[in-house]
C-alpha positions as CSV (number, residue, x, y, z in Angstrom):
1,X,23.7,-31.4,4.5
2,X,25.4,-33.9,2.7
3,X,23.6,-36.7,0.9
4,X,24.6,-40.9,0.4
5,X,23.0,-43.1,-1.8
6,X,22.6,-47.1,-2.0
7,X,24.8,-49.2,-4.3
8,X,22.3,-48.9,-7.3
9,X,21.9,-44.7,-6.7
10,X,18.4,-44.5,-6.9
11,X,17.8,-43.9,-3.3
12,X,19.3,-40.6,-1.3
13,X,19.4,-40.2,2.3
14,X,19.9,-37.2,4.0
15,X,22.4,-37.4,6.8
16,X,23.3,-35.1,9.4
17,X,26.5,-33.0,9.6
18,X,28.8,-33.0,12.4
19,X,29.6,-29.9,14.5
20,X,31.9,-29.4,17.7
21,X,30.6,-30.9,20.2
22,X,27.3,-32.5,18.2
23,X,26.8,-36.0,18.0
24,X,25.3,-37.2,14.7
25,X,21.7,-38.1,14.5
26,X,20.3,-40.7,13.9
27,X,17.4,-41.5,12.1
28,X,15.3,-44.5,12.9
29,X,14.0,-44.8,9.5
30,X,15.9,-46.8,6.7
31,X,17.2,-46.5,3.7
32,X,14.9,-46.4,1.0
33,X,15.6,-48.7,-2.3
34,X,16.1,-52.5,-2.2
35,X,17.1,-54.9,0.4
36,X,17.9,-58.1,-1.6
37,X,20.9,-59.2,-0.7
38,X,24.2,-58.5,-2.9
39,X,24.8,-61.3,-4.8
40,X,21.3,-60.8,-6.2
41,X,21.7,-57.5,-6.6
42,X,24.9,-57.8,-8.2
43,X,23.3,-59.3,-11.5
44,X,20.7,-57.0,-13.4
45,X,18.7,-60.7,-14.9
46,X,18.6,-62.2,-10.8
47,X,17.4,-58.9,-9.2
48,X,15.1,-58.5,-11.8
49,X,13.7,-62.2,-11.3
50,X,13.6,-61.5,-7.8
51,X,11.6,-58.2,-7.5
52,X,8.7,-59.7,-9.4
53,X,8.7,-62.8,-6.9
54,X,8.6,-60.2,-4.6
55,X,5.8,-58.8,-6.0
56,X,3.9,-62.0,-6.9
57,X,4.2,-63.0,-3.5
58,X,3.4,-59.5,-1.9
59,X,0.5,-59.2,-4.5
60,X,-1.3,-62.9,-3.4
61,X,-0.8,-61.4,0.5
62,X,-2.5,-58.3,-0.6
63,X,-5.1,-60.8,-2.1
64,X,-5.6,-62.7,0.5
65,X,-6.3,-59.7,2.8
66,X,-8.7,-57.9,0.1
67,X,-10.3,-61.4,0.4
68,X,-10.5,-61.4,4.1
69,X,-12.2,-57.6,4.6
70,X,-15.3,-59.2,4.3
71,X,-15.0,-62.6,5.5
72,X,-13.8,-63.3,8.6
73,X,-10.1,-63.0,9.6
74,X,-7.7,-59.9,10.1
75,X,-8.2,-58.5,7.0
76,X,-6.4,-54.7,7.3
77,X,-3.4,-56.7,9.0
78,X,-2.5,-59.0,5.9
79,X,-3.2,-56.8,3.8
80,X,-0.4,-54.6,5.6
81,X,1.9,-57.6,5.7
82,X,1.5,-57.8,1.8
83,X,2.8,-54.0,2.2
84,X,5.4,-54.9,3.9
85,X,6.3,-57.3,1.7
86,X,6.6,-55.3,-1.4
87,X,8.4,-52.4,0.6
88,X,11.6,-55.0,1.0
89,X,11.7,-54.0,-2.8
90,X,9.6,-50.8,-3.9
91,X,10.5,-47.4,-3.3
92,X,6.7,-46.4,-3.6
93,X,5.8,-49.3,-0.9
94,X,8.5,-48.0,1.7
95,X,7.0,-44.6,1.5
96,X,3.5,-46.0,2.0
97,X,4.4,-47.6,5.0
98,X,6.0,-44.6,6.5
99,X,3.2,-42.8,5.7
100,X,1.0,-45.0,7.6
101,X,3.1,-45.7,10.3
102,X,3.4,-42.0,10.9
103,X,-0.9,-41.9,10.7
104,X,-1.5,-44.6,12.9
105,X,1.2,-42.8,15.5
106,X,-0.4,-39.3,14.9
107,X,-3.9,-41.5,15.8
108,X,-2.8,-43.1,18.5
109,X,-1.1,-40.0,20.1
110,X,-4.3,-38.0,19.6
111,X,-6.5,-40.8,21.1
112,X,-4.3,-40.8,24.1
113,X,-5.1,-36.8,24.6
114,X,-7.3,-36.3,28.0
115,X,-9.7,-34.1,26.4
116,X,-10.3,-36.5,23.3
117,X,-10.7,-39.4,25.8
118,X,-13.1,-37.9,28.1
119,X,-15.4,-37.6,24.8
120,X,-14.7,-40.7,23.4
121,X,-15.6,-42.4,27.4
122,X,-18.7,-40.4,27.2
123,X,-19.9,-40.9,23.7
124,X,-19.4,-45.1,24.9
125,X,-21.4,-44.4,27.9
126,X,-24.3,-42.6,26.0
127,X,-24.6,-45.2,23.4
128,X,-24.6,-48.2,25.9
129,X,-27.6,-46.3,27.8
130,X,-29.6,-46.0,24.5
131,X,-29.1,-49.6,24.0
132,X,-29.5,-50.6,27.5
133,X,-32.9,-48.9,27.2
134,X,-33.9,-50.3,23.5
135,X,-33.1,-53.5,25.3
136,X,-35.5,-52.9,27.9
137,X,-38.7,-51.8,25.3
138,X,-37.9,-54.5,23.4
139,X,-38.1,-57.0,26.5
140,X,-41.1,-55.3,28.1
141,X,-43.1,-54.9,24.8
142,X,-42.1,-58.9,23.4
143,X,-41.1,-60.9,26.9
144,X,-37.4,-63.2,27.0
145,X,-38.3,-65.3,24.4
146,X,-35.8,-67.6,22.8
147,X,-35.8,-68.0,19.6
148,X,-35.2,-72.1,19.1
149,X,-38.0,-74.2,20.4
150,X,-36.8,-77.1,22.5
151,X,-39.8,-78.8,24.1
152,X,-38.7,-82.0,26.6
């Protein structure tokens, strides 16, 4: 295996060695390390400045989300944009994400399997007959009654 690294060498990727007959593979992951373009990256003081306005702004998305989780709005899904934010920057963000993507894939893969489906199709049912029935006591025992008054 022979390894490359970005321009600043912090990152290494594997890559895959050529045989007879072997096409090399290819990864659908990126490069890990920073995507700011080069003329930023080419002066230590402007990539500096511009990973923590990366993180400022990654941090108040982040924020934002946290802020959302109990309010209304898509909480989990900002708060993953803020990821992605940071991960145009951070190492540690980049792995994060791959980490979860690979999760949410392993999730979604297992969800998909017959057996688990069948289970999850009958717990729905069971649960929607206990409430269908909780619905009736409760309508049986109290009546339909609304809960506003409107007399005309």
């Amino acid at each position: 295996m022979h390894a490359e690294s970005d321009e600043r060498g912090d990152a290494v990727v594997p890559t895959a060695e050529r045989t007879a007959g072997e096409s090399k593979v290819e990864t659908s992951e990126r490069a890990l390390g920073s995507r700011a373009p080069g003329f930023i990256k080419s002066s230590k003081t402007l990539h500096m400045s511009w990973q923590v306005g990366v993180f400022v702004v990654g941090l108040a998305v982040v924020g934002v989300g946290v802020v959302m989780l109990p309010l209304p709005g898509p909480g989990w899904l900002v708060i993953f944009g803020g990821m992605a934010i940071w991960a145009t920057e951070f190492v540690w963000a980049q792995l994060v994400l791959r980490w979860t993507r690979r999760k949410v894939t392993e999730a979604a893969q297992k969800a998909l399997e017959p057996k688990v489906r069948r289970r999850n199709i009958i717990l729905t049912s069971v649960g929607l007959a206990i409430m269908a029935v909780l619905a009736g006591i409760y309508l049986w025992k109290f009546g339909f009654v609304m809960p506003w008054k409107i007399e005309q």
